[in-house]
C-alpha positions in Angstrom: 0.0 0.0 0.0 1.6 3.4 -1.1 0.1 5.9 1.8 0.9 8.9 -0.3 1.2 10.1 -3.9 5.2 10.3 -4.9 5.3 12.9 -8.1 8.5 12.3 -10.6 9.5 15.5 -9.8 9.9 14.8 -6.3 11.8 11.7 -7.4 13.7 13.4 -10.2 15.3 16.3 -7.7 15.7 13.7 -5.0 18.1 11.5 -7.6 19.8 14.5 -7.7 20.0 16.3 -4.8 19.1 14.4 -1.8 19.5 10.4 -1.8 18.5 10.3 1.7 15.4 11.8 0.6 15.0 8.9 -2.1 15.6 6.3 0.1 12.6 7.2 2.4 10.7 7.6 -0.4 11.2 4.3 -2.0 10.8 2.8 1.8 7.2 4.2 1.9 6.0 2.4 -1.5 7.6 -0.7 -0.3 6.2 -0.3 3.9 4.6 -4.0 4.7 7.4 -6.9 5.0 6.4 -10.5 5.8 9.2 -12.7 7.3 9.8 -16.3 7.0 12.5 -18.1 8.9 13.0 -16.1 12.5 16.2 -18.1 13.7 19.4 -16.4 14.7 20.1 -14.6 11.6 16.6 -14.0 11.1 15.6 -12.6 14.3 18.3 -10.0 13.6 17.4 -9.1 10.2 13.2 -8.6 11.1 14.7 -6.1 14.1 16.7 -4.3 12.0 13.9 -3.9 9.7 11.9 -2.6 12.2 14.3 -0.4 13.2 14.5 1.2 9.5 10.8 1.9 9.7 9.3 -1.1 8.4 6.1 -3.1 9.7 7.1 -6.3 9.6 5.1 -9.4 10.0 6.8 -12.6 10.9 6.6 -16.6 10.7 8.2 -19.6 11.8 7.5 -23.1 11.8 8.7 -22.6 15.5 5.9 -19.9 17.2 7.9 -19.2 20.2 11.2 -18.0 18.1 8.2 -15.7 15.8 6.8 -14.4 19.7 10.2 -13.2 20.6 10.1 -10.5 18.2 6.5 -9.2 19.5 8.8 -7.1 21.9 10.7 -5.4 19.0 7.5 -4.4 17.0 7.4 -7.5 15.1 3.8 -9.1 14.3 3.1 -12.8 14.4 1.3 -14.2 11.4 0.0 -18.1 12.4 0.5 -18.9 8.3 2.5 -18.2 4.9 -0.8 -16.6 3.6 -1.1 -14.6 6.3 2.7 -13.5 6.1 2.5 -12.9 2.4 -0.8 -11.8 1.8 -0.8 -7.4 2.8 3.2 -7.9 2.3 5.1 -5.3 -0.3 7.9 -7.5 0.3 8.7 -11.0 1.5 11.7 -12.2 2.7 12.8 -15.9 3.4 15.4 -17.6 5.6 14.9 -21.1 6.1 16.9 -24.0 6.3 17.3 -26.6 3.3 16.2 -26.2 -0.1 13.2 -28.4 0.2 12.1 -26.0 2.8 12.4 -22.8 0.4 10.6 -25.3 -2.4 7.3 -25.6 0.4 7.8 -21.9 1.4 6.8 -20.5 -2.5 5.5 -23.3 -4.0 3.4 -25.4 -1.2 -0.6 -25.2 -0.5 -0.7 -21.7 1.0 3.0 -20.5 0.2 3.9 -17.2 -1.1 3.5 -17.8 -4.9 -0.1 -18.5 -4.0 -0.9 -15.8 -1.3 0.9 -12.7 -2.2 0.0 -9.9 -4.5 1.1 -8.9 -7.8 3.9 -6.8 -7.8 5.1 -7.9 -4.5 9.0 -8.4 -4.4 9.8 -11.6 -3.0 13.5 -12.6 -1.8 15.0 -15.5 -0.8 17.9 -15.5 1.5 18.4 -19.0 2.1 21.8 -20.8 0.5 20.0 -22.8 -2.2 19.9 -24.9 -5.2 20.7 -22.6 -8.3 17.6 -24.5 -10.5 15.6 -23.6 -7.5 16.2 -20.2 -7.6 15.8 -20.0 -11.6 12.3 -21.8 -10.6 11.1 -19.5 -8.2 11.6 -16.1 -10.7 9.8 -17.8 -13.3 6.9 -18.9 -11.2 7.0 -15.4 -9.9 7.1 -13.4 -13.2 4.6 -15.8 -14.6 2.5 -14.4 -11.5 3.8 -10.5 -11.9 5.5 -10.5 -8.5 9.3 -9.4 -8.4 11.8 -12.2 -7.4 15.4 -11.7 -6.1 17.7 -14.7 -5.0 19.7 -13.1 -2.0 22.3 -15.5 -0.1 24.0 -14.3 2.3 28.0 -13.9 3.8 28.9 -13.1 7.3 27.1 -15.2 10.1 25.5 -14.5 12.8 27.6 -11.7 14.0 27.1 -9.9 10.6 23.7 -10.1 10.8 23.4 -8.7 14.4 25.7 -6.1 13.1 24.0 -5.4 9.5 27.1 -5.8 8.0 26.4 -9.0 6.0 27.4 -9.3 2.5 24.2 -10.4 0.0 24.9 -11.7 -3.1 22.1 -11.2 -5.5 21.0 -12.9 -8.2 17.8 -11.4 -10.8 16.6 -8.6 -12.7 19.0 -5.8 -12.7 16.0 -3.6 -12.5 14.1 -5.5 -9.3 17.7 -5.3 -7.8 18.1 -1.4 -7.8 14.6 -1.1 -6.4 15.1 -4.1 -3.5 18.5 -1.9 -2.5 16.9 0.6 -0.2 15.4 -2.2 1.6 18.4 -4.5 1.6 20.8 -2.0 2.7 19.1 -2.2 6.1 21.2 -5.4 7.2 24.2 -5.6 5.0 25.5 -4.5 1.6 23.8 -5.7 -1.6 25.9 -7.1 -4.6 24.7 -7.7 -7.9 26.1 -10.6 -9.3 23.5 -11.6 -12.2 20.4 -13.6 -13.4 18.2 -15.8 -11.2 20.6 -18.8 -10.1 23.8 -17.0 -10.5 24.4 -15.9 -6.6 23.4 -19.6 -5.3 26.7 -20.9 -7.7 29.3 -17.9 -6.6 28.1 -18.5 -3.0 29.3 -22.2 -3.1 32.6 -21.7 -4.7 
């Protein structure tokens, strides 16, 4: 939900002469985030999301690792549908591949629930062919799909100083920056697939 009008001139002079300015904006068209995967890393990436100014909704299989983040502004969805559903964006960070696989593509997951032109981005270390799955699916659906694993550990992502290595659309990457620049340093590194093989070498 966009709660105000953003004119290209506003956008146009704040390219130019106030990035901060951009930033904000681009945060307010892209306000909801749903949450998937609230272990160690996890947990730190949803509060600095909150911290940024984003409502963030939250769910893991585990409730009482989702309930710990009540206290930090987090909200606790009992389902994917309900995660994905009002989301602008949706993030995941789960464990195995086959875990991402039920996440977008089980009854209920995100590729069912969430709206067009939502940006979906999957942080978990996965299966290139998975990844290359997902966009598809997700462009056949008009929803924005980034493949995002990450570098660091759990220290870098208490700190926000992980390194993501992206895989996509160049385009959906320059919008998801604002966003992922809240927990660590985005780098482009090419179509769908391509961060899950550099990530493994």
């Amino acid at each position: 939900m966009i709660p105000f009008i953003i004119s290209n001139k506003e956008i146009r002079e704040a390219i130019i002469h106030r990035p901060g300015v951009l930033h904000c904006l681009i945060r307010h068209r892209m306000k909801q985030v749903g949450f998937i995967g609230t272990g160690v890393m996890g947990a730190s990436l949803v509060r600095h999301l909150i911290k940024a100014g984003y409502s963030v909704t939250v769910f893991n299989r585990s409730v009482e690792k989702a309930r710990a983040l009540e206290k930090d502004g987090a909200k606790v969805a009992s389902s994917l549908r309900e995660t994905s559903e009002k989301a602008d964006c949706v993030f995941t960070m789960v464990g195995f591949p086959q875990d991402v696989h039920g996440c977008y593509f089980g009854p209920g997951g995100i590729l069912e629930s969430a709206r067009e032109n939502t940006l979906l981005i999957d942080l978990t270390t996965s299966r290139p062919s998975l990844a290359r799955d997902i966009a598809k699916a997700a462009k056949d659906r008009n929803m924005l799909c980034l493949d995002c694993p990450v570098s660091g550990g759990d220290v870098g992502a208490r700190n926000g100083t992980l390194a993501l290595m992206i895989g996509g659309d160049r385009a959906t990457f320059d919008k998801a920056v604002p966003i992922l620049k809240t927990f660590g340093t985005p780098n482009y590194m090419g179509p769908a697939g391509e961060s899950s093989i550099i990530s493994k070498q």
